[in-house]
Structure formats: C-alpha cells, structure tokens
N, CA and C atoms as a LAMMPS dump frame, in Angstrom:
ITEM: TIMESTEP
0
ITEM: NUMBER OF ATOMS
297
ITEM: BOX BOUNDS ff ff ff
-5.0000000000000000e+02 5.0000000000000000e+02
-5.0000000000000000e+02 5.0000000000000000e+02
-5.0000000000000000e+02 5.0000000000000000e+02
ITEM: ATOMS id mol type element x y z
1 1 1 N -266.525 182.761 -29.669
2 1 2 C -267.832 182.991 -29.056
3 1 3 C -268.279 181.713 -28.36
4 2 1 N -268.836 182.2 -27.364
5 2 2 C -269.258 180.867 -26.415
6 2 3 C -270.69 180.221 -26.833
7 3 1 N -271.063 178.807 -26.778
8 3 2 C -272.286 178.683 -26.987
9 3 3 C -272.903 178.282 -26.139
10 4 1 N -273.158 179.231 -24.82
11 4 2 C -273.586 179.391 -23.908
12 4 3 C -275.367 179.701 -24.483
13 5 1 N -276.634 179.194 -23.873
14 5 2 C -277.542 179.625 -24.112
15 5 3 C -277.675 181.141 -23.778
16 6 1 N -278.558 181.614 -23.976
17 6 2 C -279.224 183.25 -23.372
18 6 3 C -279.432 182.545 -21.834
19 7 1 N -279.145 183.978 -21.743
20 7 2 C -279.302 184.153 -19.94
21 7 3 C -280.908 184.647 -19.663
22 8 1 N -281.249 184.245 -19.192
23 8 2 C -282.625 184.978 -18.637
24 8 3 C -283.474 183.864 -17.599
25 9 1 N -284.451 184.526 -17.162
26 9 2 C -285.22 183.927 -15.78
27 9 3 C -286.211 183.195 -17.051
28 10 1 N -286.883 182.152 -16.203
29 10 2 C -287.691 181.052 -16.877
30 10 3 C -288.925 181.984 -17.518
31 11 1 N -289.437 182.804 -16.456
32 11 2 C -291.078 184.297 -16.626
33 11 3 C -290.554 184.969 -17.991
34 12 1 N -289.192 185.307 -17.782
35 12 2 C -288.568 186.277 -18.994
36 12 3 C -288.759 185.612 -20.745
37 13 1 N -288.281 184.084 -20.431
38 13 2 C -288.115 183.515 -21.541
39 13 3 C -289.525 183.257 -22.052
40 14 1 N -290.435 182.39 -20.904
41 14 2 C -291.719 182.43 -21.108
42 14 3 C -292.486 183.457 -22.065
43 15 1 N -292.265 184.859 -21.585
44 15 2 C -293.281 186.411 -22.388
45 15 3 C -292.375 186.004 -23.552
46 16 1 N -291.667 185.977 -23.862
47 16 2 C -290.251 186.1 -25.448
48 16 3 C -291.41 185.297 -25.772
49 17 1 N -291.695 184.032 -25.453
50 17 2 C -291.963 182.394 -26.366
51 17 3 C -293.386 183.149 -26.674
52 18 1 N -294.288 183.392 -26.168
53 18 2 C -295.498 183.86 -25.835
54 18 3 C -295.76 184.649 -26.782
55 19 1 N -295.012 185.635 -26.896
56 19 2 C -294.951 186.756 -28.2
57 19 3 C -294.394 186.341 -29.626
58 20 1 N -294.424 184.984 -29.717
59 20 2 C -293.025 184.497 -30.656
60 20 3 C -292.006 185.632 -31.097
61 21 1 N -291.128 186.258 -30.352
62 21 2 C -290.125 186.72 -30.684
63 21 3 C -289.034 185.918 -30.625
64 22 1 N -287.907 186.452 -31.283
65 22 2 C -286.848 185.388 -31.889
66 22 3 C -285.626 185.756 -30.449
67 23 1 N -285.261 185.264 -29.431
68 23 2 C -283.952 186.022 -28.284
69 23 3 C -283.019 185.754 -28.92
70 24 1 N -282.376 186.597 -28.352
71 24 2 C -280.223 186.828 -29.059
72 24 3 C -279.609 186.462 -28.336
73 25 1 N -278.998 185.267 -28.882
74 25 2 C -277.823 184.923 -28.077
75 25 3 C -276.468 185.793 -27.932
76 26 1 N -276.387 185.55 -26.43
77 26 2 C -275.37 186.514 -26.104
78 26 3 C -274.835 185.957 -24.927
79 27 1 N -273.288 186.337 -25.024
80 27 2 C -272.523 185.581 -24.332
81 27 3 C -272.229 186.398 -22.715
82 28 1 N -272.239 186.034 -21.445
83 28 2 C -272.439 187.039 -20.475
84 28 3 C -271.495 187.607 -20.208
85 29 1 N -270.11 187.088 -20.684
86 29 2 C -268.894 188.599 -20.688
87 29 3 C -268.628 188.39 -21.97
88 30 1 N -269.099 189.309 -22.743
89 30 2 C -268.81 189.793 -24.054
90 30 3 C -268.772 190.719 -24.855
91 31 1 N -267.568 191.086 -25.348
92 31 2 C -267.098 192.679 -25.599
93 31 3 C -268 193.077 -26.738
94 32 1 N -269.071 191.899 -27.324
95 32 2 C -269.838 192.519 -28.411
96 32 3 C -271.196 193.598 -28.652
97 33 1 N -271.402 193.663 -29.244
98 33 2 C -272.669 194.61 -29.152
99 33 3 C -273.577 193.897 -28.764
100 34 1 N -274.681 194.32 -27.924
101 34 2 C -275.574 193.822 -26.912
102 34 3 C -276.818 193.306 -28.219
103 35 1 N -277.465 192.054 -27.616
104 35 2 C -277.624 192.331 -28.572
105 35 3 C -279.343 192.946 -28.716
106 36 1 N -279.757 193.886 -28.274
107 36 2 C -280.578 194.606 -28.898
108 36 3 C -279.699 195.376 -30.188
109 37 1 N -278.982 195.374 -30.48
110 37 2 C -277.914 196.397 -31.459
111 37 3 C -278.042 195.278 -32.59
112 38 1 N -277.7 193.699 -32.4
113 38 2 C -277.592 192.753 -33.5
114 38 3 C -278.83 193.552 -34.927
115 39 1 N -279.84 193.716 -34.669
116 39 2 C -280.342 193.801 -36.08
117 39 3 C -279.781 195.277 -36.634
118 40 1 N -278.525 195.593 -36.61
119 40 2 C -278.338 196.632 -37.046
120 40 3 C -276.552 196.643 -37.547
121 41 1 N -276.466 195.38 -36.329
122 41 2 C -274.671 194.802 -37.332
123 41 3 C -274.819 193.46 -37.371
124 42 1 N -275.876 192.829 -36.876
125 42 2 C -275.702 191.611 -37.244
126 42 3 C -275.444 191.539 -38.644
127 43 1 N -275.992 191.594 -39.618
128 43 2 C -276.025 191.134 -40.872
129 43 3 C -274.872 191.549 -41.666
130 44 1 N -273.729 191.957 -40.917
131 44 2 C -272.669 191.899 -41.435
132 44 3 C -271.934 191.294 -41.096
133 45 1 N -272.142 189.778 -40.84
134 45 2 C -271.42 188.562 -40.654
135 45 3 C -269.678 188.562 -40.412
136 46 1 N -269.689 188.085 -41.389
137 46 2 C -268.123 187.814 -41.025
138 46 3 C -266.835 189.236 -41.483
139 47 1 N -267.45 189.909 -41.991
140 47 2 C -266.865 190.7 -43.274
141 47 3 C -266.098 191.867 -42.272
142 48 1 N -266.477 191.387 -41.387
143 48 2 C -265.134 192.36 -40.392
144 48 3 C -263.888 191.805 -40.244
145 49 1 N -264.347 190.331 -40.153
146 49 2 C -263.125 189.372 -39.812
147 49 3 C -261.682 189.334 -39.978
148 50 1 N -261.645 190.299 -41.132
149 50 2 C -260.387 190.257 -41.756
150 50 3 C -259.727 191.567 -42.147
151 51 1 N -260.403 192.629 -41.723
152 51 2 C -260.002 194.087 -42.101
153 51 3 C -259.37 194.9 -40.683
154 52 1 N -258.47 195.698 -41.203
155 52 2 C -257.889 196.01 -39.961
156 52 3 C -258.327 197.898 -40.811
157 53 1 N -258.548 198.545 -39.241
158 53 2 C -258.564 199.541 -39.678
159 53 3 C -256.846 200.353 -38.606
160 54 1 N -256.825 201.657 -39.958
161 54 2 C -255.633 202.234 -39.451
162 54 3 C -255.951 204.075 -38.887
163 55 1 N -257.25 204.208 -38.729
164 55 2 C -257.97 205.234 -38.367
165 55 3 C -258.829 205.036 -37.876
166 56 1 N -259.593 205.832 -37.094
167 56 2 C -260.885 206.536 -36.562
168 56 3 C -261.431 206.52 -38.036
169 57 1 N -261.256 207.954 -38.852
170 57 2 C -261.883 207.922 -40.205
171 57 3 C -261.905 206.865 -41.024
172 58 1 N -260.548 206.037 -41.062
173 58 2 C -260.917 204.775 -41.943
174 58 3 C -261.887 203.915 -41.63
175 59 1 N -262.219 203.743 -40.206
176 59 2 C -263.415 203.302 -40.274
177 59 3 C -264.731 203.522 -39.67
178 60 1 N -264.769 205.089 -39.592
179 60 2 C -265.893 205.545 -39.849
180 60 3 C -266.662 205.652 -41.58
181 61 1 N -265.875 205.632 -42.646
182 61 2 C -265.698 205.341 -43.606
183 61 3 C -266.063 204.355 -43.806
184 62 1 N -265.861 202.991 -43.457
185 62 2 C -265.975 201.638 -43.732
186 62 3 C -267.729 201.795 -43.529
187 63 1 N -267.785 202.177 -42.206
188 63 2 C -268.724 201.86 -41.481
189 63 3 C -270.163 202.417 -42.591
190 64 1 N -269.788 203.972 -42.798
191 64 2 C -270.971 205.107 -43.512
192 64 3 C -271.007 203.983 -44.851
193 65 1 N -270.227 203.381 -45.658
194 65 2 C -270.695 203.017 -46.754
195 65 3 C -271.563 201.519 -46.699
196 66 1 N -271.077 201.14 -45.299
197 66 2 C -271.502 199.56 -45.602
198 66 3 C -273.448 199.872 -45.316
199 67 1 N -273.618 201.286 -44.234
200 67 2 C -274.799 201.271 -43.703
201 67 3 C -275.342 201.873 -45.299
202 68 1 N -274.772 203.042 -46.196
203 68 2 C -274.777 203.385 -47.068
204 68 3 C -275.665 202.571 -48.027
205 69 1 N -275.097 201.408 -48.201
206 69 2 C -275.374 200.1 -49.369
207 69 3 C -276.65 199.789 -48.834
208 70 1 N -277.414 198.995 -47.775
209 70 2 C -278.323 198.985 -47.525
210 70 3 C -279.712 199.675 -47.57
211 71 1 N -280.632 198.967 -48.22
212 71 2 C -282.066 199.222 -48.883
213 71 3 C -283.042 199.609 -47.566
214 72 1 N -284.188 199.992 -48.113
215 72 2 C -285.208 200.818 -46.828
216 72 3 C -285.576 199.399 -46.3
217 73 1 N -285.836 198.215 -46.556
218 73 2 C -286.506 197.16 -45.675
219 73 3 C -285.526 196.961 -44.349
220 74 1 N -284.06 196.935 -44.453
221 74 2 C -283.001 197.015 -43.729
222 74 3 C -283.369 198.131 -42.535
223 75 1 N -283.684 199.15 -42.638
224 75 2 C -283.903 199.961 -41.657
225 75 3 C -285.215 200.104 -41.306
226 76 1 N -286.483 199.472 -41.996
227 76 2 C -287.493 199.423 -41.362
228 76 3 C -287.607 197.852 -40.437
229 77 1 N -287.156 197.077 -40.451
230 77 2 C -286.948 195.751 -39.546
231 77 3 C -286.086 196.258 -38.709
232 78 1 N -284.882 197.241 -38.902
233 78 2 C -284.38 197.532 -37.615
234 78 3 C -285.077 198.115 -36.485
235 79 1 N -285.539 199.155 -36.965
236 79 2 C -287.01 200.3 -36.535
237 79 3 C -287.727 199.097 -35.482
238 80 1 N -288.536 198.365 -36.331
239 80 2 C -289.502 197.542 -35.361
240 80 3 C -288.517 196.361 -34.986
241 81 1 N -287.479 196.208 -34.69
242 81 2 C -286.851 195.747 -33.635
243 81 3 C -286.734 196.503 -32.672
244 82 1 N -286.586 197.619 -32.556
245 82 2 C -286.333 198.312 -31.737
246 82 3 C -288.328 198.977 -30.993
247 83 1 N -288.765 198.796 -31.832
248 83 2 C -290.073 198.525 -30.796
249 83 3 C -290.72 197.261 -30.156
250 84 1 N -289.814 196.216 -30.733
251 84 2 C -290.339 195.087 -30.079
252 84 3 C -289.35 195.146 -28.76
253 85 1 N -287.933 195.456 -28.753
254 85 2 C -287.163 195.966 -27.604
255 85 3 C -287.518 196.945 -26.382
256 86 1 N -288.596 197.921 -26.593
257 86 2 C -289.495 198.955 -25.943
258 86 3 C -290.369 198.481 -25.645
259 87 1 N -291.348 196.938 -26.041
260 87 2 C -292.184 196.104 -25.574
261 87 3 C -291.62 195.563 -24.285
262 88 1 N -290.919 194.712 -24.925
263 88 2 C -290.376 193.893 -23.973
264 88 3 C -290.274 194.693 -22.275
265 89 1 N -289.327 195.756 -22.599
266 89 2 C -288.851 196.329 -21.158
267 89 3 C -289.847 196.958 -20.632
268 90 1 N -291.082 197.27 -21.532
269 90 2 C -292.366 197.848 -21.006
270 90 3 C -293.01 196.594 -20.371
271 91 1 N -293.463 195.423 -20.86
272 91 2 C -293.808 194.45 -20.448
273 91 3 C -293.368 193.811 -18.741
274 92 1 N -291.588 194.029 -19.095
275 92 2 C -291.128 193.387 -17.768
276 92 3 C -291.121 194.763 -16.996
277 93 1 N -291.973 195.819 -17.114
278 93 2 C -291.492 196.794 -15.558
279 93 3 C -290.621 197.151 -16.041
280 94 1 N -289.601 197.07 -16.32
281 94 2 C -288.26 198.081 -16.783
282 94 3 C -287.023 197.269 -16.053
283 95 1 N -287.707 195.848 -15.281
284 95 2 C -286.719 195.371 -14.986
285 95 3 C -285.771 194.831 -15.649
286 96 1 N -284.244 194.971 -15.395
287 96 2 C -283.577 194.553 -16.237
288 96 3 C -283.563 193.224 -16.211
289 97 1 N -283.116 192.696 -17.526
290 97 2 C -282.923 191.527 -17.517
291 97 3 C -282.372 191.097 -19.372
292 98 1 N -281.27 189.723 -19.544
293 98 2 C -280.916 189.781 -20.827
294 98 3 C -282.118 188.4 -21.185
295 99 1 N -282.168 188.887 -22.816
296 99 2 C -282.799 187.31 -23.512
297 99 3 C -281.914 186.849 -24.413
C-alpha cells in the first residue's frame, strides 16, 4: 500500500476538517475497497493476510461468520458512517470527488 496522502481538492478537505470527520486514506489505483466500504472491512485488519480461499462458498462462509461474530455497536457505527457518507456528497452537490 502506498502512503500516498488522500486525494482531494483543498474546499473538499476543508468541509471534512470543518465537520471533524476522520478521511480514508486511499491509494488512487487501488484494487481495494473504496473506502466509504472501510468501516465495514476495515476492522478486519490483517486476518485475511494469510488465508487462501478454494471456493466462492468457502469464502462466502469465511465472510457470513466473521460479519456473524460482530456485536450491534459494529453495525450501528457502520450505519452512521454511511450517513456521514450521504452528508458529505449532499454537501458537495453530488460532485464527485475522493477524501
């Protein structure tokens, strides 16, 4: 992973700082999940690192138990990530843009 800062226009970063929201670093060609998606795999760190799957089902499997294990605070911080994500693009016009 590159440690390239976030990409965004100076106005963009500005509203983020303004709102104290936290931006995701993200690398600008990168096969990873964007990261509006991070609060929902971020927190499964490294623990992919080393598993190989040999199916579709094996790891859809992997996947249902790991979301499985996780408590209701886990999906209510995801939730209002995902309305602070519907802010944001409401805020900027709908213009695109990454933070």
């Amino acid at each position: 992973m590159t440690t390239a800062p976030p990409h965004c226009f100076i106005a963009t970063r500005q509203l983020v700082e303004s709102h104290n929201w936290e931006p995701l670093a993200h690398p600008a060609y990168s096969s990873d999940p964007a990261p509006s998606k991070y609060h929902l795999f971020g927190s499964r760190g490294n623990v992919l690192n080393d598993l190989r799957f040999d199916s579709h089902a094996e790891a859809k499997k992997w996947i249902d138990s790991w979301f499985a294990a996780k408590d209701n605070p886990f999906f209510w911080k995801a939730f209002l990530n995902c309305l602070k994500d519907r802010e944001i693009m409401w805020l900027a016009k709908a213009q695109y843009f990454e933070i």
